[in-house]
C-alpha positions as CSV (number, residue, x, y, z in Angstrom):
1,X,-9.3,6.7,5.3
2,X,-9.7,3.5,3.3
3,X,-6.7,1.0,3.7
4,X,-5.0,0.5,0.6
5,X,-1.5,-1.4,1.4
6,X,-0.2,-3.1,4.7
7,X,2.2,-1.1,6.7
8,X,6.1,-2.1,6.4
9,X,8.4,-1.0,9.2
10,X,11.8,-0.9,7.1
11,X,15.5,0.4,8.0
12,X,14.6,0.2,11.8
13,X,18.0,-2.0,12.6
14,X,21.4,-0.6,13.2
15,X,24.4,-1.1,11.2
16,X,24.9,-4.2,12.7
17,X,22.0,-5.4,11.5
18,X,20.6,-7.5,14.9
19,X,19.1,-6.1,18.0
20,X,17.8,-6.9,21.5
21,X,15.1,-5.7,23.4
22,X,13.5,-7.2,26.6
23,X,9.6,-8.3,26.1
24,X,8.8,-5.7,28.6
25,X,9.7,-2.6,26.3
26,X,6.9,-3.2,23.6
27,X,6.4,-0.2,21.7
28,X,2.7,0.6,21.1
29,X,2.9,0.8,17.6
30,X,3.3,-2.7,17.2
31,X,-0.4,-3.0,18.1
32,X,-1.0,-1.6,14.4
33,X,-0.9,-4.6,11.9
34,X,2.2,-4.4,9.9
35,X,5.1,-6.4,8.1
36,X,8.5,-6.3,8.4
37,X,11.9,-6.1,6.7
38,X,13.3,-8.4,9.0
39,X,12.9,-11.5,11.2
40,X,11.9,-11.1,14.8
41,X,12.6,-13.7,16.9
42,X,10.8,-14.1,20.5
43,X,12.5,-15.3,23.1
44,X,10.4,-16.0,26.1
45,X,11.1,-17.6,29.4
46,X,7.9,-17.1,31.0
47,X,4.3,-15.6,31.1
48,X,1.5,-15.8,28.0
49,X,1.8,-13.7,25.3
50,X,-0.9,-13.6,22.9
51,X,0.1,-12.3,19.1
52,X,-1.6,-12.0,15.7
53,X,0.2,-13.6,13.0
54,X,-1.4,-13.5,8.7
55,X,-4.6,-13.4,10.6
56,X,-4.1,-16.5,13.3
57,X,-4.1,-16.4,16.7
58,X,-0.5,-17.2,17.8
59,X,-0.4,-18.3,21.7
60,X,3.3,-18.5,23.4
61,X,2.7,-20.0,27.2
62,X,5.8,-20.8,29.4
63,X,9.2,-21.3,27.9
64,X,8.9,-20.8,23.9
65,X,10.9,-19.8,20.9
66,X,8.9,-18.2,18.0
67,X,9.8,-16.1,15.2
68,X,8.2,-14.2,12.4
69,X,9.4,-13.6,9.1
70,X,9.9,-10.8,6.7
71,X,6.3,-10.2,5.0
72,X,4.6,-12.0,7.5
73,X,1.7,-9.8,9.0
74,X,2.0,-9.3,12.6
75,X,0.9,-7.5,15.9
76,X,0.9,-8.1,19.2
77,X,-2.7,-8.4,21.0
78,X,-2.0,-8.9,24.8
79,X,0.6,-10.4,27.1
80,X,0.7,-11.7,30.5
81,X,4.0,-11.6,33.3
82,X,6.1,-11.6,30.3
83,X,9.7,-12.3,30.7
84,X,12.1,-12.8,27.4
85,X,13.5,-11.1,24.7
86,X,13.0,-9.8,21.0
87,X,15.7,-10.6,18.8
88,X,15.6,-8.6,15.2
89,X,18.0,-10.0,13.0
90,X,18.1,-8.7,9.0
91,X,17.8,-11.4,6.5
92,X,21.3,-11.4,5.3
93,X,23.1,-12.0,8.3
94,X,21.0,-15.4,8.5
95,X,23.2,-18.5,7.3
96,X,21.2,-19.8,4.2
97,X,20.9,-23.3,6.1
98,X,19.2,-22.0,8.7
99,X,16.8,-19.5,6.5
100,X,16.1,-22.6,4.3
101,X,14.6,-23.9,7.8
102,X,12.6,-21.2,8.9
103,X,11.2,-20.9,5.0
104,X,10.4,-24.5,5.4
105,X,9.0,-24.0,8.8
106,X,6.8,-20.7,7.6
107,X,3.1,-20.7,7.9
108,X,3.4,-24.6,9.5
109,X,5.2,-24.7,12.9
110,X,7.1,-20.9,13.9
111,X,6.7,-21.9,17.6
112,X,8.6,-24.2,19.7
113,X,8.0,-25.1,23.9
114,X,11.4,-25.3,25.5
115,X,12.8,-26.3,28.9
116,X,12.8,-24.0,31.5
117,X,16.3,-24.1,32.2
118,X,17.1,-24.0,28.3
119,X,20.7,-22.8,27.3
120,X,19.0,-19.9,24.9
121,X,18.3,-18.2,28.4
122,X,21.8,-17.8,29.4
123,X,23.1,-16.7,26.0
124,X,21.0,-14.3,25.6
125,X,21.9,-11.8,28.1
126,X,25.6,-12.1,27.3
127,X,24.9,-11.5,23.5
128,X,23.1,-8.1,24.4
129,X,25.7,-7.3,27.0
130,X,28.2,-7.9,23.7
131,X,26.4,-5.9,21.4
132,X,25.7,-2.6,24.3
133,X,30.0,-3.1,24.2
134,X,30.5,-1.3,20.8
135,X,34.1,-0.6,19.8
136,X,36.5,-4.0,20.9
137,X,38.1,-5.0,18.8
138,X,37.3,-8.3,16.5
139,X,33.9,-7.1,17.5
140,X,32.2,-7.5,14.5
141,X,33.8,-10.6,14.0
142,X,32.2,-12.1,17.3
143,X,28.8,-10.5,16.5
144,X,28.6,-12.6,13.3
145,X,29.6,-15.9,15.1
146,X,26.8,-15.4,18.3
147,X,24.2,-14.8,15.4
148,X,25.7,-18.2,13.7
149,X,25.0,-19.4,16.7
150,X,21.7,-17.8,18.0
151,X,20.1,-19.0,15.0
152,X,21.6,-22.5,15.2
153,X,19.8,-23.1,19.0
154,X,16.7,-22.0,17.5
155,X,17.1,-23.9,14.3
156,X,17.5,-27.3,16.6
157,X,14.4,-26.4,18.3
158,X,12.5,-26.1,15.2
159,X,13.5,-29.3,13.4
160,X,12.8,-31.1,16.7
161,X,9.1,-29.7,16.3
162,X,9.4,-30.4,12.9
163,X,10.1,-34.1,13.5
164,X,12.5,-34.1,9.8
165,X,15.7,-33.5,11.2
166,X,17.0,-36.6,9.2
167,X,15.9,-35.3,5.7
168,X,17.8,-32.2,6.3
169,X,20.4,-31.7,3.9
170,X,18.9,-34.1,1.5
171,X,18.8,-33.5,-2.2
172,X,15.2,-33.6,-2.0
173,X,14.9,-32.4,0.7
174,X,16.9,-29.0,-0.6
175,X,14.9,-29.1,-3.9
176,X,12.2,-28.9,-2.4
177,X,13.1,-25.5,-0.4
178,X,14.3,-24.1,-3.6
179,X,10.9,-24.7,-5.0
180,X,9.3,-23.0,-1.8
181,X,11.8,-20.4,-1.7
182,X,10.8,-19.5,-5.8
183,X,6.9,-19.6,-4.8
184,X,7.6,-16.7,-2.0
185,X,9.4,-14.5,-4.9
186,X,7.7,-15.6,-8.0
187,X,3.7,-16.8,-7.2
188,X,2.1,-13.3,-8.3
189,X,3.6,-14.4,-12.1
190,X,3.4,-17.9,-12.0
191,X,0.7,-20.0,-11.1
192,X,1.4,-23.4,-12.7
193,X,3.9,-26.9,-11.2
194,X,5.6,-26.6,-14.7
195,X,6.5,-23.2,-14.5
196,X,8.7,-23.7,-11.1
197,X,10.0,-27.0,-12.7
198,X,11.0,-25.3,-15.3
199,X,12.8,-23.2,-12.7
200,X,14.2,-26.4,-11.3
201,X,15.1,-27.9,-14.3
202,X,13.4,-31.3,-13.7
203,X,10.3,-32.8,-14.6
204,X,6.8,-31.5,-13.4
205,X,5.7,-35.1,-12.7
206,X,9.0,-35.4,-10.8
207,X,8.9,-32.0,-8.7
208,X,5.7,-33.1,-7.5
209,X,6.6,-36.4,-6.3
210,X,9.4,-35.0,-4.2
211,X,7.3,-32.5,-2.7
212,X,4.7,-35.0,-2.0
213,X,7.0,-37.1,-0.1
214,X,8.8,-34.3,1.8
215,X,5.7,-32.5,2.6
216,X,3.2,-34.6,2.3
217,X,0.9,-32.0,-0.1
218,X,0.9,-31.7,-4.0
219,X,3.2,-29.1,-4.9
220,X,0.3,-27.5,-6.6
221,X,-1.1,-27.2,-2.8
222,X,2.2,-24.8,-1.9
223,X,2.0,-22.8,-4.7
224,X,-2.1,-21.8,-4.1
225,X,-1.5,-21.5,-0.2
226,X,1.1,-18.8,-0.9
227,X,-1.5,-16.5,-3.3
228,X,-4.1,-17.6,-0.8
229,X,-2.4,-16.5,2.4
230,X,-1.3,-13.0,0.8
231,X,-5.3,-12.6,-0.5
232,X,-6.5,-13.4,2.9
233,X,-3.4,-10.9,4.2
234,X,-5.0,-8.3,2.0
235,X,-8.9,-8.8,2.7
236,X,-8.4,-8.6,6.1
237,X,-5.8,-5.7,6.4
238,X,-6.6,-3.5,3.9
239,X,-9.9,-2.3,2.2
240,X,-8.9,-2.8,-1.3
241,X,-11.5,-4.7,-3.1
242,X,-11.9,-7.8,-4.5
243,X,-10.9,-6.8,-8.1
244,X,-7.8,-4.9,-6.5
245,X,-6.5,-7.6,-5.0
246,X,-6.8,-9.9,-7.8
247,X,-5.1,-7.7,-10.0
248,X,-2.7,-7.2,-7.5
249,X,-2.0,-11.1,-7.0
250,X,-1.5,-11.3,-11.1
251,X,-5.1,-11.8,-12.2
252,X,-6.7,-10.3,-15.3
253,X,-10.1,-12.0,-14.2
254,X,-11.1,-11.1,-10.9
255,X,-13.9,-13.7,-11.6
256,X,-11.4,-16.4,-12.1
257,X,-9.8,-15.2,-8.8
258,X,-13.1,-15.4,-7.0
259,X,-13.6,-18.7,-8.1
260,X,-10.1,-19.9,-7.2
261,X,-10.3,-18.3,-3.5
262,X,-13.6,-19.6,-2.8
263,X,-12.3,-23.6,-4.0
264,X,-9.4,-23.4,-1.9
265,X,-10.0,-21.3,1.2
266,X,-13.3,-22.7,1.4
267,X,-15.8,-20.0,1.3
268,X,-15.9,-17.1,-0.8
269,X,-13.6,-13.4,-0.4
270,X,-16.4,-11.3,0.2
271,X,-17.9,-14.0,3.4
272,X,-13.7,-14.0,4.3
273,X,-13.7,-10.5,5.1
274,X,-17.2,-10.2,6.7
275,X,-16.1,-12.9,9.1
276,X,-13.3,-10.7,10.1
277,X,-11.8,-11.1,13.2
278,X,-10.8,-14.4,12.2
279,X,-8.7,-16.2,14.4
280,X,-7.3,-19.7,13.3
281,X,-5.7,-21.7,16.7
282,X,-1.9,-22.4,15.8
């Protein structure tokens, strides 16, 4: 049966909206490439665990923190004396400092090497021994404030990576999230800098030179990585074709599309998807 659309595991979380789950229990279906409505968050203390993430090969060795975001493409290809956790948190319950990190972080640096005898490792099992103890009371109270500060240890981690802790909280610095943040929702309508200034209201001339300074790339760059990354998603997930997905990224002419994928992925759709499995080293 041809592939038309990526699998999305959606409403799997309780109430609460977070859960944990030792590494150990990995449930074969996550072998099938899929997205979810969620973030996951990996916790791992030891072992190699070998993952798939938008078609790269993601490597965890030793002590690491990863996490994958909602829409990002995942499954899991082998691991190795495993020891750790998955943490599934919904969206919401993620303090918009922290999720304007791990947007900034996306599709650049999701992993992070920690020290063996990191804090994370201790709070961990207490969090899941709190959230097994249903019924207290305040408990939702103290649910919401472990999350808080789940996400904040794995935040710091990230930054450290990152190397940018001191333009965090910036006014460029936030700018330029919101324009990130507006690419992720908005880049199957608009394709153009001015468009997402517009957004902004400032200048294109000036949205670019903030971005270029923060990140280093045009902001032209961001906004064709994000329709590149879902194309590639879709040529190797699903057997739409190449005129499918175009119009499914917001383009009339498919020929246009073509011409666009080949100049900035640097070889054409159709060789993309022969050369399938690609793996890119993170």
């Amino acid at each position: 049966m041809a592939r038309t659309e990526i699998a999305l595991h959606k409403d799997e979380l309780t109430t609460i909206g977070i859960e944990i789950s030792p590494i150990d229990g990995l449930c074969d279906m996550w072998q099938t490439p899929h997205r979810d409505d969620h973030f996951m968050f990996i916790i791992q203390k030891k072992g190699n665990f070998l993952w798939e993430l938008d078609f790269r090969e993601v490597v965890l060795s030793g002590p690491s923190i990863c996490y994958i975001a909602t829409g990002q493409v995942h499954r899991y290809l082998e691991y190795k004396n495993c020891e750790g956790w998955f943490v599934f948190v919904e969206t919401a319950l993620i303090p918009k400092v922290y999720l304007e990190v791990f947007n900034a972080c996306q599709n650049s640096h999701q992993i992070a090497s920690i020290v063996e005898n990191h804090d994370i490792f201790s709070f961990i099992p207490v969090f899941k021994s709190i959230l097994e103890d249903q019924g207290k009371p305040f408990q939702n109270m103290v649910i919401s404030s472990l999350t808080d500060s789940l996400m904040g240890i794995i935040v710091k981690e990230l930054i450290q990576v990152q190397n940018s802790e001191g333009l965090i909280g910036g006014i460029k610095y936030k700018t330029v999230l919101q324009f990130k943040q507006l690419i992720q929702t908005h880049y199957k309508e608009f394709k153009q800098v001015k468009e997402y200034a517009s957004l902004l209201n400032i200048t294109p001339l000036y949205l670019n030179e903030i971005v270029k300074e923060i990140t280093g790339f045009s902001a032209s760059h961001w906004i064709h990585q994000e329709i590149i990354i879902e194309a590639q998603r879709l040529l190797y997930y699903t057997d739409l074709d190449i005129k499918q997905i175009a119009f499914q990224l917001g383009y009339e002419d498919h020929t246009y599309f073509s011409r666009f994928f080949k100049k900035n992925a640097g070889l054409t759709a159709s060789k993309f998807r022969e050369q399938k499995p690609l793996f890119v080293q993170s």
